[in-house]
Structures are given as C-alpha cells and as structure tokens.
Z-matrix of the N, CA and C atoms (Angstrom, degrees):
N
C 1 1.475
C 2 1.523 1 109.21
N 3 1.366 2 111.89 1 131.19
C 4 1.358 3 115.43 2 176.98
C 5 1.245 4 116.02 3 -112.30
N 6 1.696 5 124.28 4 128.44
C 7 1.125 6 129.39 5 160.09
C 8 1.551 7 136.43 6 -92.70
N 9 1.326 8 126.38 7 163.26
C 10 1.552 9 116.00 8 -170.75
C 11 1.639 10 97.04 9 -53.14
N 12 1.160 11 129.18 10 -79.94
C 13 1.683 12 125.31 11 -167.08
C 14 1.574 13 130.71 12 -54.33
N 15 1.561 14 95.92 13 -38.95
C 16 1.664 15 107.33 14 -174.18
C 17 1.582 16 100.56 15 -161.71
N 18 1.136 17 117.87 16 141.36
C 19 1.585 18 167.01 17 -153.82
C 20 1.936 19 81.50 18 -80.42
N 21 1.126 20 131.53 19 105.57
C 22 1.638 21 133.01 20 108.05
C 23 1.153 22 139.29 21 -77.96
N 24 1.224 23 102.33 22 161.99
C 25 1.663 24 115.51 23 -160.52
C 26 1.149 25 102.53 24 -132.09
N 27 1.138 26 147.63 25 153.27
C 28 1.494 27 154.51 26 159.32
C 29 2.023 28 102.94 27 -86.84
N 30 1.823 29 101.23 28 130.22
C 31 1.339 30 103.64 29 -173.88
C 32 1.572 31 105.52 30 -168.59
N 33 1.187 32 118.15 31 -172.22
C 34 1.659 33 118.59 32 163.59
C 35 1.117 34 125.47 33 -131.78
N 36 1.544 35 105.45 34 160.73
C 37 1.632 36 102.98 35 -165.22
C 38 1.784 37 83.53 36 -147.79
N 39 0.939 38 133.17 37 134.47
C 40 1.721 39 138.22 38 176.09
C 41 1.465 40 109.41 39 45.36
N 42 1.566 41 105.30 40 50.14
C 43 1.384 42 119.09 41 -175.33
C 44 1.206 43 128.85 42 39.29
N 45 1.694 44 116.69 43 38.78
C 46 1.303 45 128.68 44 -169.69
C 47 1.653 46 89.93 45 -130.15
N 48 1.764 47 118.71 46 136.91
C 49 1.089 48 117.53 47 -170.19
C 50 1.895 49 102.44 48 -91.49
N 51 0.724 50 127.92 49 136.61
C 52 1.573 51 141.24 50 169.43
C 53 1.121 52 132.78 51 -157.18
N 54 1.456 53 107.28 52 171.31
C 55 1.912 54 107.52 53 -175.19
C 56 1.321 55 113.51 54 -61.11
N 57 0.968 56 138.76 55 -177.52
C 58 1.524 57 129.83 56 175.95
C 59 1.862 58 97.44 57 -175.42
N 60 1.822 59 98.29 58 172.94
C 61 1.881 60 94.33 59 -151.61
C 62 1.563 61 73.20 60 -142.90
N 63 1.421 62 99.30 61 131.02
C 64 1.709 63 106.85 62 164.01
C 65 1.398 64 104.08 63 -59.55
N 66 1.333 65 131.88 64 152.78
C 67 1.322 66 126.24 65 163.21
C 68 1.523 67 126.40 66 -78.79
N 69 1.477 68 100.52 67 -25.81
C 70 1.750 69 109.99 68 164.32
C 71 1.358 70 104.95 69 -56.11
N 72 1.093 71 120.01 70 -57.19
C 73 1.721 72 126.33 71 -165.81
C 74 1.797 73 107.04 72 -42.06
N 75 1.645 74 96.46 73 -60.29
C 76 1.861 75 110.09 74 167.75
C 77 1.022 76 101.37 75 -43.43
N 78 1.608 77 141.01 76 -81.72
C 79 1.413 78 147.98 77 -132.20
C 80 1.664 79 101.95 78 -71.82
N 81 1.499 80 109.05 79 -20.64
C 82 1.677 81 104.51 80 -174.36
C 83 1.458 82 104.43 81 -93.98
N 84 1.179 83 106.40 82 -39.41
C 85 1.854 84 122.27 83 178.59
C 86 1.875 85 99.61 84 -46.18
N 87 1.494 86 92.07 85 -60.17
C 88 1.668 87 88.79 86 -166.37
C 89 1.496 88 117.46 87 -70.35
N 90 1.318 89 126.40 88 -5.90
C 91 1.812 90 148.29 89 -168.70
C 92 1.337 91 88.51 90 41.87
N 93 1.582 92 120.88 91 62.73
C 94 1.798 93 109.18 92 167.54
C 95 1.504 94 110.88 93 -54.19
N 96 1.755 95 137.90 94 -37.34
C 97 1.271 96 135.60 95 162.86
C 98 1.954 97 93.67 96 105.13
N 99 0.926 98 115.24 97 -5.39
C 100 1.418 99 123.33 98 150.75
C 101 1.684 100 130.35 99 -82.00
N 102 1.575 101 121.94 100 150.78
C 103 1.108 102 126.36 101 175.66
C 104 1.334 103 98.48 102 -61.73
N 105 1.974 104 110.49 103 152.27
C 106 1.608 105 119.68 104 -163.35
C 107 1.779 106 90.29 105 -66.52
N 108 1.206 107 102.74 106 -65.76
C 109 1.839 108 119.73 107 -169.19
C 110 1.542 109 116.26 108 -38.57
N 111 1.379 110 121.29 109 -41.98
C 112 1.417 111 129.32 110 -166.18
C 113 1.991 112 79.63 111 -77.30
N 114 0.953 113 104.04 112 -79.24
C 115 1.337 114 118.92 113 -178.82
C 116 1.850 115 128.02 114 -7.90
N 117 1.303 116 74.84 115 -55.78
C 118 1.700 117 89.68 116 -177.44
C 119 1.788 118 97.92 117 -69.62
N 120 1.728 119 112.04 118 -68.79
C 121 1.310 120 115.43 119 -179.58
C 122 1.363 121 119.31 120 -24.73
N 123 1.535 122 112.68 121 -39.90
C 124 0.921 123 93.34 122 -148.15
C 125 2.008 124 105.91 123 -110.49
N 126 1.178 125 89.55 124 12.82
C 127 1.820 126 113.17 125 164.56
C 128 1.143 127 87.98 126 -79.54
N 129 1.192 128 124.36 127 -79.12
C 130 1.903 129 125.19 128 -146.19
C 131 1.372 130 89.22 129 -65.46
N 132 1.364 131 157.50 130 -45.63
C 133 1.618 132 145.32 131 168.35
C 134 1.633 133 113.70 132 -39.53
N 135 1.858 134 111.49 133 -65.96
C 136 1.138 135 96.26 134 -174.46
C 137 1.352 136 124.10 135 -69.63
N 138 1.366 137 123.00 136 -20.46
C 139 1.556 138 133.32 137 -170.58
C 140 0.716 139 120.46 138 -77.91
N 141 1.730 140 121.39 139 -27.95
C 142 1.958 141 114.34 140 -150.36
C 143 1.450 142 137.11 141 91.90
N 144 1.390 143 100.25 142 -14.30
C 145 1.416 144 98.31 143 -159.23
C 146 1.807 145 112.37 144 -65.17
N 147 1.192 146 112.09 145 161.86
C 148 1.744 147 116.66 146 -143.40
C 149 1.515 148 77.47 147 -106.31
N 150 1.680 149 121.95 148 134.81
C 151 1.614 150 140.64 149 148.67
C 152 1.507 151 110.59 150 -61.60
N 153 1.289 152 100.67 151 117.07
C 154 1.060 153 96.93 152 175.06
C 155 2.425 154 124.74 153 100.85
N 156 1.342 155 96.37 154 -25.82
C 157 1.329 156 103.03 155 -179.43
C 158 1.363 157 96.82 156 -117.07
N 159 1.652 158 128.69 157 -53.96
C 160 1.306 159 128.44 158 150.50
C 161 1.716 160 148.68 159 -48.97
N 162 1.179 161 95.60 160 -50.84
C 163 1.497 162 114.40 161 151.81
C 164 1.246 163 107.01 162 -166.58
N 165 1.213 164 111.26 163 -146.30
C 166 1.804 165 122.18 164 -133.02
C 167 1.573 166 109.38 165 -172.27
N 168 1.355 167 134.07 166 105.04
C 169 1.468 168 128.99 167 157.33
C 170 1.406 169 134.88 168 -59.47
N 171 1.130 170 102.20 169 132.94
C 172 1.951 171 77.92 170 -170.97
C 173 1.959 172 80.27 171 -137.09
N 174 1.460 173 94.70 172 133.25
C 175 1.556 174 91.63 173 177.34
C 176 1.817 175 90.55 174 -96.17
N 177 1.910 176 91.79 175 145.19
C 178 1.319 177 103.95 176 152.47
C 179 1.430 178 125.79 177 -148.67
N 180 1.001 179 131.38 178 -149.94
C 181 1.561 180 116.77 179 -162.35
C 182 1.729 181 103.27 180 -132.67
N 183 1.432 182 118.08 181 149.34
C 184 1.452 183 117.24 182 -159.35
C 185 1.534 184 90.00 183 -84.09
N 186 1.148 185 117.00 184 162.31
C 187 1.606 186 106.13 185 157.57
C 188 2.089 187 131.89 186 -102.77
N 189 0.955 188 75.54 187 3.29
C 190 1.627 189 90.81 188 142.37
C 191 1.332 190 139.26 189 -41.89
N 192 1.411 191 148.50 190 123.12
C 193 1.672 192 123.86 191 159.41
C 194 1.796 193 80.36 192 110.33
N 195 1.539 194 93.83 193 145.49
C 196 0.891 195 129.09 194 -176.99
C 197 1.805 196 116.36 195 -74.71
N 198 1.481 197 105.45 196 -13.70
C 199 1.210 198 116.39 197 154.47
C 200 1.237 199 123.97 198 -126.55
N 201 1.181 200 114.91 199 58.27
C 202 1.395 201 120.32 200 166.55
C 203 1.757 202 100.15 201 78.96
N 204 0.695 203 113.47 202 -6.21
C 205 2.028 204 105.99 203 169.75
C 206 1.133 205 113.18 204 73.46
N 207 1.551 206 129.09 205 119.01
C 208 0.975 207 176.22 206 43.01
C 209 2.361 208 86.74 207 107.41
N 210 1.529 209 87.47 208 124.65
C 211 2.345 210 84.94 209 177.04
C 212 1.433 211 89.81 210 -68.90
N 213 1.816 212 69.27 211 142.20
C 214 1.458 213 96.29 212 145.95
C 215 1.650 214 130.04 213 -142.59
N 216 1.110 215 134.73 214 167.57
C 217 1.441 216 145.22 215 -175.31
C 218 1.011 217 118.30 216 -64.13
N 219 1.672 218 147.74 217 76.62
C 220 1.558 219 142.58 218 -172.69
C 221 1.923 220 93.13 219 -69.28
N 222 1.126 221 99.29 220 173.57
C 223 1.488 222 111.16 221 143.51
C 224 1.097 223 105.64 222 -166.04
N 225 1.636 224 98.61 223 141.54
C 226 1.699 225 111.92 224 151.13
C 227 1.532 226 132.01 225 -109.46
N 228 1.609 227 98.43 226 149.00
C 229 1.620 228 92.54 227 -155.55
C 230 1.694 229 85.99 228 -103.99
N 231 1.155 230 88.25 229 175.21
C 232 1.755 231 106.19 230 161.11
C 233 1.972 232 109.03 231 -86.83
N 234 1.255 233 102.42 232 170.14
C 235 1.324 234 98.05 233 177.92
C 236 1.384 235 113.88 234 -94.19
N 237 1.499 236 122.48 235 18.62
C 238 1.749 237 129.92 236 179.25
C 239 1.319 238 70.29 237 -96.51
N 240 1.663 239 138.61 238 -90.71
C 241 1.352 240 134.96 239 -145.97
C 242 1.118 241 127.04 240 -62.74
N 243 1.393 242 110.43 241 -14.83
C 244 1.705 243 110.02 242 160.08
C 245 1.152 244 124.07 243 -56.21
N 246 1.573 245 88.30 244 -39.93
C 247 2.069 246 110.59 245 -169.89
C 248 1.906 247 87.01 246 -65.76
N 249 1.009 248 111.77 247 -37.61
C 250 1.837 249 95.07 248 -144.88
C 251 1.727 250 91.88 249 -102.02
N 252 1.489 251 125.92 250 10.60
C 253 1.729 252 129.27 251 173.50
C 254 1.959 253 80.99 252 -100.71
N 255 1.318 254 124.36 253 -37.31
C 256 1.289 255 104.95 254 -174.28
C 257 1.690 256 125.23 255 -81.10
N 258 1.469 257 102.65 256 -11.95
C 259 1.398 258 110.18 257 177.18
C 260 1.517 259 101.01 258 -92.02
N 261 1.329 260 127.91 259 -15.01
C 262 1.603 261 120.19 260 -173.33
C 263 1.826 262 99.42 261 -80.22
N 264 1.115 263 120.61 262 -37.39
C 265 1.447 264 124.20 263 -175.43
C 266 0.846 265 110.54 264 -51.04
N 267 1.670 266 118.62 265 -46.50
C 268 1.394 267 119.45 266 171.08
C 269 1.578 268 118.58 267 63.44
N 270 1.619 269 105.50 268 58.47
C 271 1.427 270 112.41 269 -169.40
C 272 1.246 271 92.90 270 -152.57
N 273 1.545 272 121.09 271 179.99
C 274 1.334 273 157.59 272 163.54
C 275 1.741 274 95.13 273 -22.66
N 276 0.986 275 79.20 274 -63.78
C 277 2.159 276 95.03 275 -153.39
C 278 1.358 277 83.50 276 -84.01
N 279 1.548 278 148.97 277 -58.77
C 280 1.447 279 120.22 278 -175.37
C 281 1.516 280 110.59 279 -63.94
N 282 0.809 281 119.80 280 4.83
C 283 2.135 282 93.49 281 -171.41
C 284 1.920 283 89.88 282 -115.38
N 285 1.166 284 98.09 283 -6.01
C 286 1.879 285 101.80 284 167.30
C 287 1.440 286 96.16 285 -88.84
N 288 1.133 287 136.67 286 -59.23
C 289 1.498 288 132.84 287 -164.59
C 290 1.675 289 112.69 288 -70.81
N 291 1.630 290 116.49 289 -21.89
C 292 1.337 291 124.23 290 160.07
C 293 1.298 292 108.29 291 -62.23
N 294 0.978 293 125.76 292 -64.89
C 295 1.909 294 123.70 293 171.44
C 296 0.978 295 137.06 294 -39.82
N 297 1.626 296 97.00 295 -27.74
C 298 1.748 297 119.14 296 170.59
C 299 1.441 298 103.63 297 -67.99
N 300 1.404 299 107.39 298 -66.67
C 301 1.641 300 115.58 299 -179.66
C 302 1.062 301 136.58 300 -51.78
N 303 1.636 302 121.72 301 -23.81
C 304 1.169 303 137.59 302 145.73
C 305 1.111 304 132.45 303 -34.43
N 306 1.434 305 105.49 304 -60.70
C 307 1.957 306 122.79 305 165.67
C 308 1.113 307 96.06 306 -53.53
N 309 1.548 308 143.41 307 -48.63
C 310 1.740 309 127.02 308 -140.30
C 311 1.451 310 72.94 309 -84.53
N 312 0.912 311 133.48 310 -78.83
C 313 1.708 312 141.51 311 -162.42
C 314 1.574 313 103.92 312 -35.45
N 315 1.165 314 120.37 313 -36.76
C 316 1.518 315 115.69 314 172.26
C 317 1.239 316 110.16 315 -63.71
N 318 1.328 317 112.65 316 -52.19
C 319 1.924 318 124.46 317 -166.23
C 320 1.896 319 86.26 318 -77.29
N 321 0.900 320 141.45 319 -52.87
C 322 1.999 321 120.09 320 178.77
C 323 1.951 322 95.55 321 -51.26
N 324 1.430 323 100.47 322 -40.93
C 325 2.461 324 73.65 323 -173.36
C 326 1.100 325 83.56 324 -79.08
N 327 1.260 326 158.42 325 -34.16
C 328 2.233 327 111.04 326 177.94
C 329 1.021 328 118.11 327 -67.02
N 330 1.558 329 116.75 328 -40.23
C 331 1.603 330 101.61 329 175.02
C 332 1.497 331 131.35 330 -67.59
N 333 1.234 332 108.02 331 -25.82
C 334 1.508 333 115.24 332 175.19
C 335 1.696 334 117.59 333 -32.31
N 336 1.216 335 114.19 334 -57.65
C 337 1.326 336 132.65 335 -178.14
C 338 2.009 337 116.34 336 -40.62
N 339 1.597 338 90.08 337 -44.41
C 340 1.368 339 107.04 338 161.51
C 341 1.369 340 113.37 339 -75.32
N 342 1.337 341 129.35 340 -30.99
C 343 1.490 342 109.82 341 -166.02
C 344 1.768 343 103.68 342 -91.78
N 345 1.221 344 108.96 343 -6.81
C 346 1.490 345 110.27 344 -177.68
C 347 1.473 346 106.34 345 -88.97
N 348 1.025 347 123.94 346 -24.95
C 349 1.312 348 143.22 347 -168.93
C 350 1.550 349 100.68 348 -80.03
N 351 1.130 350 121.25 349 -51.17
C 352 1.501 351 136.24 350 169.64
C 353 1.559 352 111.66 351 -49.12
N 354 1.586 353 98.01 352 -71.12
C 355 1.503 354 105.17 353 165.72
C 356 1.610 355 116.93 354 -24.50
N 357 1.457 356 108.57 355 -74.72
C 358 1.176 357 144.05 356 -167.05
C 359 2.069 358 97.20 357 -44.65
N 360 1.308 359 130.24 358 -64.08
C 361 1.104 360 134.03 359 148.97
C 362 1.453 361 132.69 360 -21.08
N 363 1.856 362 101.84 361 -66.59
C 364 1.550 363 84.20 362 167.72
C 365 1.414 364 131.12 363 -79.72
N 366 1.436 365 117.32 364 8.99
C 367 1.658 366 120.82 365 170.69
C 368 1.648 367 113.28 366 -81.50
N 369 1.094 368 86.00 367 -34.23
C 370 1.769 369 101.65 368 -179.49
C 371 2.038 370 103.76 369 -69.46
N 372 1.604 371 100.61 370 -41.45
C 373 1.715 372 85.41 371 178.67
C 374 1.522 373 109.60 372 -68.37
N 375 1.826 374 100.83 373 -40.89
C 376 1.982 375 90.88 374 -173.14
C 377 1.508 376 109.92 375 -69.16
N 378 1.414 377 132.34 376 -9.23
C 379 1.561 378 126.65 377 171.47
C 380 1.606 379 107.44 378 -75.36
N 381 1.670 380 119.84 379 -40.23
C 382 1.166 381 116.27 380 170.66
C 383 1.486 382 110.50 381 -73.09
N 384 1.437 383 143.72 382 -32.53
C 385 1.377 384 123.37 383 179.94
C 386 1.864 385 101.35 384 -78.68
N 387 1.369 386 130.29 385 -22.63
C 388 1.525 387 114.13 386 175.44
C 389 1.509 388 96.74 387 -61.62
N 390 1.071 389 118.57 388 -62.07
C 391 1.691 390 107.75 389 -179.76
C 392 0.978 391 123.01 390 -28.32
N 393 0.950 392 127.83 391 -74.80
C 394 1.797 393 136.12 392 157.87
C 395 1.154 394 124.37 393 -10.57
N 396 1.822 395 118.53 394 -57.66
C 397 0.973 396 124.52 395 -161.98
C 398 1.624 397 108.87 396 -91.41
N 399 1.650 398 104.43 397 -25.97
C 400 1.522 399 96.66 398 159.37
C 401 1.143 400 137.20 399 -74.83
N 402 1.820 401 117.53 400 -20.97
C 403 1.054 402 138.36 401 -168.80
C 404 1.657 403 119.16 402 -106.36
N 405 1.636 404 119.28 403 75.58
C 406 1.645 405 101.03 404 -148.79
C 407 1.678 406 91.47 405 -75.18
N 408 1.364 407 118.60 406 -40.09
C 409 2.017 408 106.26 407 -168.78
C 410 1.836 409 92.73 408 -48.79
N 411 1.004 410 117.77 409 -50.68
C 412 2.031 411 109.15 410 -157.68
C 413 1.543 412 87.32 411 -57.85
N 414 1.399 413 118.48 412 -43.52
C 415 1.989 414 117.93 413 -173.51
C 416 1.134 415 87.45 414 -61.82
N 417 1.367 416 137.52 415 -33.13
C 418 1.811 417 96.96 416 -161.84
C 419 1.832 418 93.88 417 -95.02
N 420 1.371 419 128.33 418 -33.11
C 421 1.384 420 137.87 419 -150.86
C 422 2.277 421 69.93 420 -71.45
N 423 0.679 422 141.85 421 -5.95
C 424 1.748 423 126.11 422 -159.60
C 425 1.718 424 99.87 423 -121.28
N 426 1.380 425 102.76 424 -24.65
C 427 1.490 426 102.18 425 152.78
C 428 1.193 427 142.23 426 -115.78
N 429 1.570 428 108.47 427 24.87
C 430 1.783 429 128.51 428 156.68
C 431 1.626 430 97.28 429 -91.17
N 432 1.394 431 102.33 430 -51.46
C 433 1.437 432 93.34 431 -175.09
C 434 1.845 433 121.72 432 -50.94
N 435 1.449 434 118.00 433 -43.32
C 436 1.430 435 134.83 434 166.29
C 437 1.533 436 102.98 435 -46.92
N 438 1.653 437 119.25 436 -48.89
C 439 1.855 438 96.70 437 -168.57
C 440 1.532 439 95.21 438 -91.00
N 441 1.430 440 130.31 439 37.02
C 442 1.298 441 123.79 440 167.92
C 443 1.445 442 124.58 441 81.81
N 444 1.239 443 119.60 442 3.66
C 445 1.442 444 112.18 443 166.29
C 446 1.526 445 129.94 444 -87.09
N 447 1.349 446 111.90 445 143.50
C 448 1.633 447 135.00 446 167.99
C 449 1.464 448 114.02 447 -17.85
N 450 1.341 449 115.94 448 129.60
C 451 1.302 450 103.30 449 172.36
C 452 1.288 451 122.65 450 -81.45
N 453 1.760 452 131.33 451 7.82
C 454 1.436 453 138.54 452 143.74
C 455 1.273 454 103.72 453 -63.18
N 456 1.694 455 132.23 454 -37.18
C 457 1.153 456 129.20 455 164.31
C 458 1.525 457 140.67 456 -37.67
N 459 1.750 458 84.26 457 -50.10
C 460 1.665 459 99.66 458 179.22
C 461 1.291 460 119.32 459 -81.46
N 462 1.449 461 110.69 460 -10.01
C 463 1.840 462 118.85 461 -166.24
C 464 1.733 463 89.29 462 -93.41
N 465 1.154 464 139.65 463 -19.15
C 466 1.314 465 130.43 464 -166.96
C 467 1.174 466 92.75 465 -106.05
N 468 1.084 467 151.64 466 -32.28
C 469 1.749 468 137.21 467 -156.03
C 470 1.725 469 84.94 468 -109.81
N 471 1.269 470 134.31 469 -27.96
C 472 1.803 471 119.95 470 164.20
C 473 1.633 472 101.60 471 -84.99
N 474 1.042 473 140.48 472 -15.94
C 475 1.550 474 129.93 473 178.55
C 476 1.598 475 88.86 474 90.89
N 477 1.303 476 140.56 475 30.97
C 478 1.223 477 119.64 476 173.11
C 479 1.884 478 117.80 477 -107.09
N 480 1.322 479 103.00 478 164.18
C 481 1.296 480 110.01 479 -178.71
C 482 1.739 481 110.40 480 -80.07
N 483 1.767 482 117.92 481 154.57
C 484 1.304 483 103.55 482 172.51
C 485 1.139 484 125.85 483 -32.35
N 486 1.509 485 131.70 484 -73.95
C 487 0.903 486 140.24 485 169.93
C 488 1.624 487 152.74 486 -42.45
N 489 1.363 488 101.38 487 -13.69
C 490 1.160 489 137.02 488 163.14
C 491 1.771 490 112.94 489 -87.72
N 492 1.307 491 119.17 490 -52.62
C 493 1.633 492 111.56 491 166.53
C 494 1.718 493 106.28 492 -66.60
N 495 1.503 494 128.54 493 -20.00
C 496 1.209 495 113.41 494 -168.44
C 497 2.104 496 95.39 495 -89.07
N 498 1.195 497 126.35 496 -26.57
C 499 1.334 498 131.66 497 165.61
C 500 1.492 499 115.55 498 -42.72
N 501 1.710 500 123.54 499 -49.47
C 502 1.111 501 148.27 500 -116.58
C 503 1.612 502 77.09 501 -126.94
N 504 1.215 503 142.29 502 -46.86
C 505 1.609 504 142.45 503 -178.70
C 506 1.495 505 81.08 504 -92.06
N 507 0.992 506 148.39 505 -114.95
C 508 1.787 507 133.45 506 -159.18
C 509 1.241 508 123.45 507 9.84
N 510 1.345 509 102.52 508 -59.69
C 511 1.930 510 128.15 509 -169.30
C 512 1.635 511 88.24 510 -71.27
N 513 1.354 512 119.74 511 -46.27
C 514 1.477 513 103.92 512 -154.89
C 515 1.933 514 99.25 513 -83.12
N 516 1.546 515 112.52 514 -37.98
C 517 1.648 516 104.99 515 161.85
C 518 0.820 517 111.67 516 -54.62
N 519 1.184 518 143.35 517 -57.03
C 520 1.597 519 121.31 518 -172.95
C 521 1.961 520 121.22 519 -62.55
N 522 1.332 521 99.21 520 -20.67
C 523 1.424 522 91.27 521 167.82
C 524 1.516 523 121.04 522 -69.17
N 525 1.688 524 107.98 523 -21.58
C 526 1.068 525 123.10 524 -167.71
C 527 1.868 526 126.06 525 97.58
N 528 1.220 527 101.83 526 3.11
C 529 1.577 528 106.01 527 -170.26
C 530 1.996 529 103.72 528 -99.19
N 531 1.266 530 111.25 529 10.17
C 532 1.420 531 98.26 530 177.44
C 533 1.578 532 84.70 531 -152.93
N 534 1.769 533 107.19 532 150.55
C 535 1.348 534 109.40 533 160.57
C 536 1.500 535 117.95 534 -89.99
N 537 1.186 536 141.23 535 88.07
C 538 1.245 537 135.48 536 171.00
C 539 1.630 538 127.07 537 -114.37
N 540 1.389 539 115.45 538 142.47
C 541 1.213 540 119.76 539 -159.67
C 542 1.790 541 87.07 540 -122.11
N 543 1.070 542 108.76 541 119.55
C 544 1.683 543 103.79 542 171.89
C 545 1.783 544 113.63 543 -70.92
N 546 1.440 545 127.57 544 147.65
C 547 1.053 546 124.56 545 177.27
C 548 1.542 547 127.00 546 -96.49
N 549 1.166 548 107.19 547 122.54
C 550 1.447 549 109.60 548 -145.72
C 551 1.611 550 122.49 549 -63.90
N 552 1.820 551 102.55 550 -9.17
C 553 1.494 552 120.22 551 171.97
C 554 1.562 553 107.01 552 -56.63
N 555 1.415 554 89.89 553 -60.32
C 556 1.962 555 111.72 554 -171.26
C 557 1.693 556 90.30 555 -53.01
N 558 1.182 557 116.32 556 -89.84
C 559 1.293 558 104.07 557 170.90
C 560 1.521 559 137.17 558 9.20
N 561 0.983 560 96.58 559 -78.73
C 562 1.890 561 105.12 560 165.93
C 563 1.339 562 110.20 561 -65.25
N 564 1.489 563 118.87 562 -40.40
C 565 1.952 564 111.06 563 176.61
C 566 1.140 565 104.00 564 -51.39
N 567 1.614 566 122.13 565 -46.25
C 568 1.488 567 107.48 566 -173.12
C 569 1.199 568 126.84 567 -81.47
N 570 1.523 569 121.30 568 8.21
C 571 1.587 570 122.93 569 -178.91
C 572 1.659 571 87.47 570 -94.93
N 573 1.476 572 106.83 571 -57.73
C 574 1.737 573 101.48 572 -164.19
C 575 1.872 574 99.12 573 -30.76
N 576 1.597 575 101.47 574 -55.85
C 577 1.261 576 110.26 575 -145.72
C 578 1.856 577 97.48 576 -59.78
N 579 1.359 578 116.32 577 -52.99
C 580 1.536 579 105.97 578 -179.16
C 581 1.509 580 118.08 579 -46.66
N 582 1.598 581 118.50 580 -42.88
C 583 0.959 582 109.92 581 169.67
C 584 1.431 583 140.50 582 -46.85
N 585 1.744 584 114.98 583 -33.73
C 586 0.630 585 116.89 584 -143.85
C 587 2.460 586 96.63 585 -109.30
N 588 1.470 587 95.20 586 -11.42
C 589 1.511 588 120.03 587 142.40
C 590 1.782 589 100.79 588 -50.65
N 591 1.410 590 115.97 589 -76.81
C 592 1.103 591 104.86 590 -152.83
C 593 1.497 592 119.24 591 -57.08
N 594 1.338 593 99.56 592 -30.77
C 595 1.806 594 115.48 593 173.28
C 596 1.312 595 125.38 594 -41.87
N 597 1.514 596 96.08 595 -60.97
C 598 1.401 597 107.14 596 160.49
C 599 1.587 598 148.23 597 -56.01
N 600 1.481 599 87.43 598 -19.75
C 601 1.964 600 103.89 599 176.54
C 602 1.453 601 108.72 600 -95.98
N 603 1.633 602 118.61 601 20.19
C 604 1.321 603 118.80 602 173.68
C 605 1.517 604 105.99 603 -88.06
C-alpha cells in the first residue's frame, strides 16, 4: 500500500497483522544527514523502543557486488514509532510526516471494528465446525435439516427423541449454521411431558 509521503506495507509485529514503514524510507524522507545504521541504533538505544512489538530487523542483502552484495540490516517500524522517530527530528519533514501518521492511525480505528468483527466470525465458524466434528448425530441432524426434512423426520432416521432433535436444531441456530424456529406446540409437549416424569418419580 502506498501513501502520499511514505510507502506501507502490510506485516507483523507481536503477532498482530499491520501496516508497517521501512525505516530507510523514514530516514530518507526526514534528510536526518546521518548514516541510515548509526542512526537507527542509536534511536532504538536512546528511546526504548521494544524488538519485536515496535519493529523488527530483518537482515537482507544489497544488490550490489559481484556476489549478490554484501547483508544488511532492514527495519520495520510500527506506525506509533514512525510517528514518534518523526516527532524526535523535530524538523520541517518530521512534523509533516507526524500529520501523515496521525491520519493512517485514525483510518486503522475505523477499520478495526471491521477487522474484529471478521476475526470474531471466523472463530465462531471453527467453534461451529469442532462441534460438528465431535458431534457426528448433531452433523447429520444439520444435514437432514439442509435437504429439508421435518424435525419428526430427523428424530427417527438419528434415533432421537422430540426433544432432543429440537435441542440439537437450537444449538445448531444459535451457532448460526441452520435456520430453525422451534414450534411452540412441541415446546409446551415437552414441558407438560417433563413435568409430568417428574410427578411420577415422587
């Protein structure tokens, strides 16, 4: 992804996926007038910044040289530590590239809402397919129900009782993988009927 000032990338940093900023890209943007390497070191020394939650080293190789060129030290930052290497410069080009970073950081909290939401979805399908896969009668009672049969239907071809196929379609609507509406007759048959168990075991 490219922005008007500086180049993001989509990547991870504390196993969280996000934009991320070469640190060469910063160090040329801001013309600090220092070597990239001394430079960087010696931010992440005086500052603090955390390996690994902040950015990340990744060695790679120049392409230069007759063998492929000689490693070197990339880094990627997060877009907090970009923001806060561009407010330390304290120049022209950092308090423009702070303003920049600001906006990106605004535009990740609207999207967030969507990406949790996403998240949030595919945990909910792999909790509904473990069910499934532990549970083969509810897997099959969820694919009688799909080619359209009765839930007197589904309780006789699984060996189950009313009340037990109407449990078994509940559990699976609420996961969301079947549309079922319980019928409010059956419903009451099966309260009379427990009750009327319990009556009897006095």
């Amino acid at each position: 992804m490219t922005h008007d000032l500086i180049p993001t990338f989509e990547g991870q940093l504390n196993g969280l996926g996000q934009p991320l900023v070469n640190a060469r890209d910063l160090h040329a943007f801001l013309q600090v007038g220092r070597d990239f390497s001394n430079w960087m070191k010696d931010r992440i020394e005086q500052y603090g910044f955390v390996e690994g939650e902040e950015f990340s080293p990744i060695l790679a190789k120049t392409s230069s040289g007759l063998f492929g060129g000689r490693p070197r030290v990339e880094y990627h930052l997060s877009v907090g530590m970009a923001k806060e290497l561009a407010m330390i410069e304290n120049n022209a080009k950092g308090r423009q590239l702070r303003r920049y970073f600001v906006a990106v950081e605004r535009t990740l909290l609207t999207e967030m809402p969507a990406v949790v939401r996403n998240l949030e979805e595919k945990l909910a399908a792999a909790r509904a397919s473990a069910m499934l896969v532990a549970d083969p009668i509810t897997a099959r009672v969820s694919r009688y129900h799909d080619l359209g049969l009765s839930p007197a239907e589904i309780g006789k071809l699984c060996d189950l009782s009313p009340s037990a196929t109407q449990k078994r379609l509940r559990r699976l609507a609420d996961l969301g993988l079947v549309d079922y509406r319980p019928n409010p007759a059956l419903v009451e048959s099966g309260r009379k009927g427990r009750a009327l168990q319990l009556a009897g075991g006095r």
